[in-house]
Structure formats: C-alpha cells, structure tokens
N, C-alpha and C positions, 0 to 999 in steps of 0.2 A: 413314470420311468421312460417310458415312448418319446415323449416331450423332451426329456433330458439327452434320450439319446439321440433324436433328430436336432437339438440344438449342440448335439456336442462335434454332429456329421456337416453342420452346415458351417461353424468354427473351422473344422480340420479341412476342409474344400476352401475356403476363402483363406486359412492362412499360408495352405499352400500354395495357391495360385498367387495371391495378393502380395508375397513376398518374393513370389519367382518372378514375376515381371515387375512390381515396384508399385503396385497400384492402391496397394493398401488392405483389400479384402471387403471394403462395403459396400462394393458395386454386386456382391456376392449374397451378403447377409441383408440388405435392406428388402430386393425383391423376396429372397426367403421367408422373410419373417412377416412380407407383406402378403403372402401368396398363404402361406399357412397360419397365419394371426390375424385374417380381416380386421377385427374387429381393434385392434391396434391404431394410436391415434398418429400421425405423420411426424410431430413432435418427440414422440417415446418410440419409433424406430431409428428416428437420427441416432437420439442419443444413447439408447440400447448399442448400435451397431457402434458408436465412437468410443464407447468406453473397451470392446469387446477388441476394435483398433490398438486401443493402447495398450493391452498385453499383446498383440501380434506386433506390433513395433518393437515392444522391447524384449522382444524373443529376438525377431532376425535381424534388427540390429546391434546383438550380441556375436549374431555369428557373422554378420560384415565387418564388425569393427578388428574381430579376430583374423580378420581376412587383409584387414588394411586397405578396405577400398573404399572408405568414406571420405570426403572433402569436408572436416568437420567446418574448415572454415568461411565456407558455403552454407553448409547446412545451420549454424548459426547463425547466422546472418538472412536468409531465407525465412525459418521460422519464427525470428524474432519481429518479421512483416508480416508473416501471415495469422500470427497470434490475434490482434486485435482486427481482423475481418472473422477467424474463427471462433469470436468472440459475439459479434454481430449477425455472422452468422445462425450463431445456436437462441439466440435471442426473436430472427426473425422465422424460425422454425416453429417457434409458439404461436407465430398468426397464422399461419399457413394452412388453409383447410386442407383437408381430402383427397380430392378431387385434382387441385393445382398442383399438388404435391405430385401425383403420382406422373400427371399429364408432362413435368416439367421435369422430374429424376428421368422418365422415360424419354426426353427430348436429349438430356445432359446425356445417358448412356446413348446416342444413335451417336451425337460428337464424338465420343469418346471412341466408340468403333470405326468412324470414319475415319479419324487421325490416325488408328492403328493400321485400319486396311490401305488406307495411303499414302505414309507418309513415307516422304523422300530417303533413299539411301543416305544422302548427303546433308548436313545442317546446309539451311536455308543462310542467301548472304541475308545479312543484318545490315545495315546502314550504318551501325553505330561500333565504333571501335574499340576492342578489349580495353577492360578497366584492370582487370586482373590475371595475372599468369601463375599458371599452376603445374606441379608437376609430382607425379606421386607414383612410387613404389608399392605394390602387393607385396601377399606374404612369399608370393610363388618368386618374386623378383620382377613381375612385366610391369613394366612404365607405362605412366602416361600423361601426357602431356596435351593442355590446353590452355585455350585462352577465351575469357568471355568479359560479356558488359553485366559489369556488378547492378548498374539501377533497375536491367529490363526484366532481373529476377527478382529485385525489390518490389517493383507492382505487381508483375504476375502473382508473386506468392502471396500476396494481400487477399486479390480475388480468388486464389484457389483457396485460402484460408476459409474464406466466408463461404464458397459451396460447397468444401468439403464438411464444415461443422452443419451447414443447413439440410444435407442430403445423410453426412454419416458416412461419408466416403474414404476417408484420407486423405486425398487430396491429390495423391501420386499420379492417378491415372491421367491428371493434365501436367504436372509438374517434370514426368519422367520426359514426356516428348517436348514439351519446353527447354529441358533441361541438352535433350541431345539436339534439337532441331534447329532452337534461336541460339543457345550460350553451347553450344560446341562441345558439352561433356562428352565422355565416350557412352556408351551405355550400359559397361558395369559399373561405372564411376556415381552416373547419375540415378540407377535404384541402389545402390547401397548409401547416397548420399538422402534420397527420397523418404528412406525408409527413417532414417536418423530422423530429419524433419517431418516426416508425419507424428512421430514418438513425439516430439517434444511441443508440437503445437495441440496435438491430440490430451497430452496432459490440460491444458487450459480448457481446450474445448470441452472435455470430461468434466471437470470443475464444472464448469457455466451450466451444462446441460444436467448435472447432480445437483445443484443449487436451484434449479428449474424444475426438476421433481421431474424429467423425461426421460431415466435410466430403469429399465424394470430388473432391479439385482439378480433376483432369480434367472432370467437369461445370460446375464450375463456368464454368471457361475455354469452355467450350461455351454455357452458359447466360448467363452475364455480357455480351459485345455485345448483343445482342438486348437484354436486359434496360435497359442503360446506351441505346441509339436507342428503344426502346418506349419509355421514359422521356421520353425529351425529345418522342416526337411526340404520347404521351396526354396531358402537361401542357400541352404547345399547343393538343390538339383541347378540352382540358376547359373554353374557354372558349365554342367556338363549335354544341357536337353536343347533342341534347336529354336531359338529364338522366335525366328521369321513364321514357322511353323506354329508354335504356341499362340504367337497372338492371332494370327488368323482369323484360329479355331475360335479364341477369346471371342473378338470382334463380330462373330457371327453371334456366340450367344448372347451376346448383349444387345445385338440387333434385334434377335426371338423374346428375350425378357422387355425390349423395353418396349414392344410392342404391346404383351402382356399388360403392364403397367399400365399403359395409354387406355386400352380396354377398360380395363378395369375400374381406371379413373372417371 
C-alpha cells in the first residue's frame, strides 16, 4: 500500500509539472523510481516511465486541445519523425548497462537545465527561411502568429524521439525550447503542441518497450492516476503561474538530481 501510494505521489508531481511546462513528466519519474527501486534494470525504468507518459499525454492534451492551442499540423508531422528514433530508441535501452545509463540521463538532465536557465528571451536567428506560416486562434480569442522552417523540426524530432524512448522522458523537455528558440512558436503554442506529440509517439514507444518486456504494469497502475490528474491540473495552472519563475526552480532540481544519478552510477 506504501508503494502504491508513493508511486501514485511521484505520478501526480510529474504530471503536474510535466504538463505545466511541456516536458513530459520523465525527467520526474525515472530519477524517482531510480532512487527508490535500485534494484530496477535501466531498460524497465524507460519503459515504466513512457508508458506512465502516455496516460499523462493524453490527459493534458485533452485539456489543450479544449483550449485550442495545439498546431495539430505541426504536431503531426513532428511525431510522425520522431516515431522511428522512439522506436530505436526503446530498442537501444535493452543494451545499456547500469552504470551508462545513469551517467548519461544525468548528463541529458544538466542540458536540459542549462537550456532552461539560459535560454535567450528571443528565438535565436536561424539561417534557414520559414517553410511554413501559421496562425491560430484560442479559445480565449489571443492570436498567434508565426513562422518556421518545417525540415529543422523534422530532424530535431527524430533525435528527440530516440532519447526520449532510451531515457523515458517524452521528449518535451528539448522539443519545447526548440520549438520556441530555433522555429519561432510562442511558448503556449509550443507545450500544448509538445504535449500532442509526445502522446502520439509515446503510443509507439510503449508498444516497442511492452513487446520488449520493460514495462512493470504494476507501476504503472500506481503511476498512471496521478499522472492522468497532474495532467489536467498543470495544463490548467500553465495558464495562470509565472513561467520564468517555475523553470528556474525546475533547472536547479535537475541539476541536484542529475548529480545524484552520476553518483550513483
């Protein structure tokens, strides 16, 4: 019962967070489940944590879509590249000792936090010229309007497909600042669009990793409420809680955990 309820505490913390900034929720539940499941093989915490992803996707991208702030026609087209890296991904998760594993998600998370703690107010120029022009209306009525290059989010999402099915991540947490940095989305635009394509390559990546025998069901049934209400209450607060301020805070814990990790590895 203990078990159930710290897997159902560490679910409602990561789909909170994972859905309020666009990150997915497995930079949350891998170190967790690492920290209190030693004895857990690298292999069956990816895919633990990506199946537990997929009901936290299609939680709060219920409540974005209600929202009207996805580019579905982005997010299609994003996940349909990063399926078959998420697919290689969950495949090279099965060699991956111990040791690497831990050494190398702890490297991925110090990335991840320095992009947060530094990235530019402004999208970086690009060289390469909008391929596509977009413009979308909320439910509230605010516009918005941009313009990106369709190929640089076609490779990106390739390689975020493949670390996020190898780590269990979703993928968001490179995708979202790609998304505002190099291709110009806004930033409610780009996690409610994040969140879609994590959902739909995370379907695959689940598949791959349940045909691989590296989901332990019982976690997930532990992890998955939580996940699926953290979902719907960080896509509600992502409208109204301070951005700049949240990741911060993010960025440092991840700094603290992926140190951890390294340790430990």
């Amino acid at each position: 019962m203990i078990t159930f309820l710290l897997l159902l505490g560490i679910g409602l913390a990561a789909g909170i967070s994972g859905s309020l900034v666009g990150l997915g929720g497995g930079f949350i539940v891998v170190p967790a489940m690492a920290f209190l499941f030693p004895d857990m093989q690298p292999s069956h915490l990816a895919g633990t944590s990506m199946a537990m992803l997929l009901f936290n996707s299609i939680s709060s991208t219920y409540v974005y879509a209600k929202q009207k702030r996805i580019d579905y026609q982005a997010a299609i087209r994003f996940a349909a590249a990063s399926i078959p890296g998420s697919v290689i991904g969950a495949l090279f998760a099965e060699q991956i000792e111990g040791k690497m594993f831990f050494v190398s998600f702890g490297i991925f998370l110090i990335l991840i936090a320095l992009i947060l703690l530094f990235k530019p107010n402004k999208p970086i120029a690009w060289p390469f010229k909008p391929t596509v022009n977009r413009s979308l209306i909320d439910n509230c009525g605010e516009r918005f309007d941009y313009a990106y290059h369709m190929p640089t989010g076609i490779v990106i999402s390739f390689m975020v497909g493949f670390m996020a099915s190898l780590f269990g991540v979703g993928g968001g947490s490179l995708m979202v600042p790609t998304m505002t940095l190099l291709l110009g989305f806004s930033p409610h635009i780009a996690v409610a669009t994040s969140m879609l394509q994590i959902f739909l390559s995370a379907i695959v990546s689940t598949s791959t990793h349940a045909f691989l025998l590296n989901i332990d069901w019982f976690m997930v049934l532990g992890l998955a409420p939580g996940a699926i209400i953290g979902g719907q209450i960080g896509a509600r607060l992502a409208r109204h809680l301070p951005a700049k301020l949240l990741l911060k805070l993010l960025a440092v814990f991840l700094i603290v955990v992926s140190f951890r990790l390294m340790m430990r590895g």
